[in-house]
N, C-alpha and C positions, 0 to 999 in steps of 0.2 A: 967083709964083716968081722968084726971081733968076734969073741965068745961070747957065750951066755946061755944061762939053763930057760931048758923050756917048760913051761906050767899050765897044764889042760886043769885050771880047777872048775868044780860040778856047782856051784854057787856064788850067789855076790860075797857072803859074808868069808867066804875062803879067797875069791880073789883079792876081798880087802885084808884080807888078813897077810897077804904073803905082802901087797904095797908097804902096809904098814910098816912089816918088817925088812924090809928093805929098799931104802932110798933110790937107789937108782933103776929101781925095775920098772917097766912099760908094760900097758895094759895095750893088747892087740883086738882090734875091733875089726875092721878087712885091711887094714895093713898099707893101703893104697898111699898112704905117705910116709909110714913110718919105715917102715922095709927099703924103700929105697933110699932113705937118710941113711941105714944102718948098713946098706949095699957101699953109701960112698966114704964110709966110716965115716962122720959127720954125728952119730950117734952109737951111745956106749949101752943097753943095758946093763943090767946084772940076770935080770929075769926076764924075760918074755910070756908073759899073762894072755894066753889065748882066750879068751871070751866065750868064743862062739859055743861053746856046747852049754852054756846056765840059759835055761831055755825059759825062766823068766824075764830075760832081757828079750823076746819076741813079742806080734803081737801088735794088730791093729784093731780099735776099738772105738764105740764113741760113748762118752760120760755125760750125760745131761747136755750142753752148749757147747762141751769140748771135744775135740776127736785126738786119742792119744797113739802113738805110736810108738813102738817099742825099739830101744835105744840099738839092739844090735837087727834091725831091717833095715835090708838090701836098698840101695835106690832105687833099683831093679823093682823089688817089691811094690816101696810106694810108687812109683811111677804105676804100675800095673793094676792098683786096688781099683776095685770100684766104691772101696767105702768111701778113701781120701777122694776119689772123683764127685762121688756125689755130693761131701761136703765140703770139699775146699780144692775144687780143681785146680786152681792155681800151683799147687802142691805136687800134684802129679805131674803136670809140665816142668814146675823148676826142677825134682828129682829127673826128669827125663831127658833136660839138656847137660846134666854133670857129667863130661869128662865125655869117655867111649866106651863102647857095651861092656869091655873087661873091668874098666871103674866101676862101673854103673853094677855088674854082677858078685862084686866085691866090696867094695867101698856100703859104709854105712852112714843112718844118720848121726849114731851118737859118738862114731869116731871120727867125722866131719867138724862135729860141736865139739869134742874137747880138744883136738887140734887149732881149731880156730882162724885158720887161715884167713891172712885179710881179705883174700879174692874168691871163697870159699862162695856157694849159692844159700846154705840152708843159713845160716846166719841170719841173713835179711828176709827169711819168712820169720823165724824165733822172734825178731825185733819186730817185725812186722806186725805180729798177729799179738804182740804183749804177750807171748806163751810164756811157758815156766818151764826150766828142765828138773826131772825128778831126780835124783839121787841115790848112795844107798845109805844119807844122812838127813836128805832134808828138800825142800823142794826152793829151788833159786830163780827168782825172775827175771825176765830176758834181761831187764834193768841194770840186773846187779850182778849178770853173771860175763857178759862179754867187760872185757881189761885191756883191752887193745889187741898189740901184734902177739898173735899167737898165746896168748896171754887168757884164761878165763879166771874163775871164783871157785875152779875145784881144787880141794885138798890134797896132799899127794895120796890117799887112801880111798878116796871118794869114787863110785862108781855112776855113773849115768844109767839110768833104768828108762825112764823112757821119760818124753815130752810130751806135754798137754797143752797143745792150741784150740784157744777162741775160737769157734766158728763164725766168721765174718759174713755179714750182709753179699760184701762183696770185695771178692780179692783178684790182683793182678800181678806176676812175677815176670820183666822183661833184662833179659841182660843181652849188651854188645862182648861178645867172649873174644878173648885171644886165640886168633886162628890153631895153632899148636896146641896149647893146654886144653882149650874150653874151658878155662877158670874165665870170672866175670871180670872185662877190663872195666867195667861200670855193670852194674845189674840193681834194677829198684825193682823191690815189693810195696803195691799199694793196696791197701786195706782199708775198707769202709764199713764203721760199726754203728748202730744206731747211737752210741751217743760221740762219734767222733771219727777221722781219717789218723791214719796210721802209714808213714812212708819211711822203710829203711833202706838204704845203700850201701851197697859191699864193691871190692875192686876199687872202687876211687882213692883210698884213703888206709891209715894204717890201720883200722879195723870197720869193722859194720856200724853206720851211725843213724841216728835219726835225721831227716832232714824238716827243722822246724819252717824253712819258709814255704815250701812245698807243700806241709800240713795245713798252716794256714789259709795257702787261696784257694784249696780244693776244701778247706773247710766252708769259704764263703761260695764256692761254684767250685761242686762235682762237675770241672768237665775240663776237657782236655784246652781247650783253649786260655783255663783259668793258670796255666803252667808253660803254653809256651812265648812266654813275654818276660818270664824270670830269667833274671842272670846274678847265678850263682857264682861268688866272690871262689875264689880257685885257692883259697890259702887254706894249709892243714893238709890240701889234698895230695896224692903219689906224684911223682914227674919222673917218669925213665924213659928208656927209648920206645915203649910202646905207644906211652902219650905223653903229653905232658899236662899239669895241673891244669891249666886254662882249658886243653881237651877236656878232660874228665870232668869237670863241672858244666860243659855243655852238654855231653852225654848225659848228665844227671837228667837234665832237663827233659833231652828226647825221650830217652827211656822211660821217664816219669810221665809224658804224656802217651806213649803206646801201652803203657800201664793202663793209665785210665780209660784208655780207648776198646780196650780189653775189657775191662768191669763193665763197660755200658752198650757190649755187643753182646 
């Protein structure tokens, strides 16, 4: 690692404070990616902004139709809630297949979502479910907040406080993982809301997308056979040794119908 000063501050408005004032400083959430970027010096801060002790960024709850979750909980955590179970179990399973128990007891969701990883799980529920992540400036919609690879719509000052997902009729999160990582070599989230189906995909491609032809036949027939007769065009998508693009557009498919088989068991 190179140097760098470390910073326990006690609120958002001080860890925004120290970003502000310094360019290359990183805000630490469980550290499950950024620490070992900065183990193979591959990463420089200046500051190291531990998070964890602004104990506003905790904190599961439900808002009217939404259930929010608070940016610095464990996966650990939602995996384990009975709130997130009751209302959007799908939520508790994707946090429950991320990584292994050391991720999983570390690793969070809102440092999941600003690293952004293309292969990342919570991604394709945010896009999935139309959520919104809150801020400590403003509230961004899943729309406008993923920018591809590793890439989001946060400011370098900007802090994630928590996220507010739709509670869906009906939701399903299936991914095919890379045996090593457990990141998604494919993984769909499918959502069904009274006025419409919701299908995003991470792992395939250089970030979490919508899959519009997907959306439309299970618009016309919720059912798993309205999906496995598609075949999904392989351009745009990843090809390395794990799979190649033609793969990954077929997995789209599979997954996408164990998705739905999931919502209607």
């Amino acid at each position: 690692m190179y140097p760098f000063q470390y910073v326990l501050p006690k609120s958002i408005q001080e860890a925004g404070g120290i970003l502000s004032g310094n360019p290359d400083a990183k805000a630490l959430a469980g550290g499950m990616s950024l620490i070992p970027t900065m183990k193979l010096r591959l990463a420089k801060p200046s500051h190291l902004i531990d998070l964890s002790a602004i104990r506003e960024l905790r904190g599961i709850h439900v808002d009217g139709k939404s259930l929010v979750v608070g940016a610095m909980e464990r996966h650990v955590v939602v995996a384990r809630s009975q709130l997130v179970r009751r209302h959007i179990p799908a939520l508790t399973q994707l946090a429950g297949g991320i990584g292994d128990p050391h991720v999983r007891n570390r690793g969070t969701i809102g440092g999941s979502l600003a690293n952004n990883d293309p292969a990342a799980d919570y991604p394709a529920a945010v896009l999935g479910l139309d959520a919104q992540v809150h801020t400590s400036k403003r509230a961004i919609p899943a729309e406008e907040y993923f920018r591809g690879l590793f890439t989001t719509a946060l400011e370098i000052d900007e802090v994630i406080r928590w996220i507010q997902f739709p509670i869906p009729e009906r939701a399903s999160y299936v991914k095919f993982p890379q045996p090593a990582s457990r990141f998604a070599l494919v993984g769909v989230w499918v959502s069904k809301f009274p006025h419409g189906v919701r299908v995003a995909v991470t792992g395939a491609g250089p970030g979490v997308f919508r899959c519009n032809e997907i959306e439309s036949a299970l618009a016309k027939t919720f059912a798993p056979a309205a999906v496995e007769e598609l075949a999904l065009p392989p351009d745009n998508l990843a090809s390395d040794f794990h799979g190649t693009a033609r793969y990954r557009a077929h997995l789209i498919t599979v997954m996408a119908k164990r998705a739905v088989q999931n919502c209607l068991t």
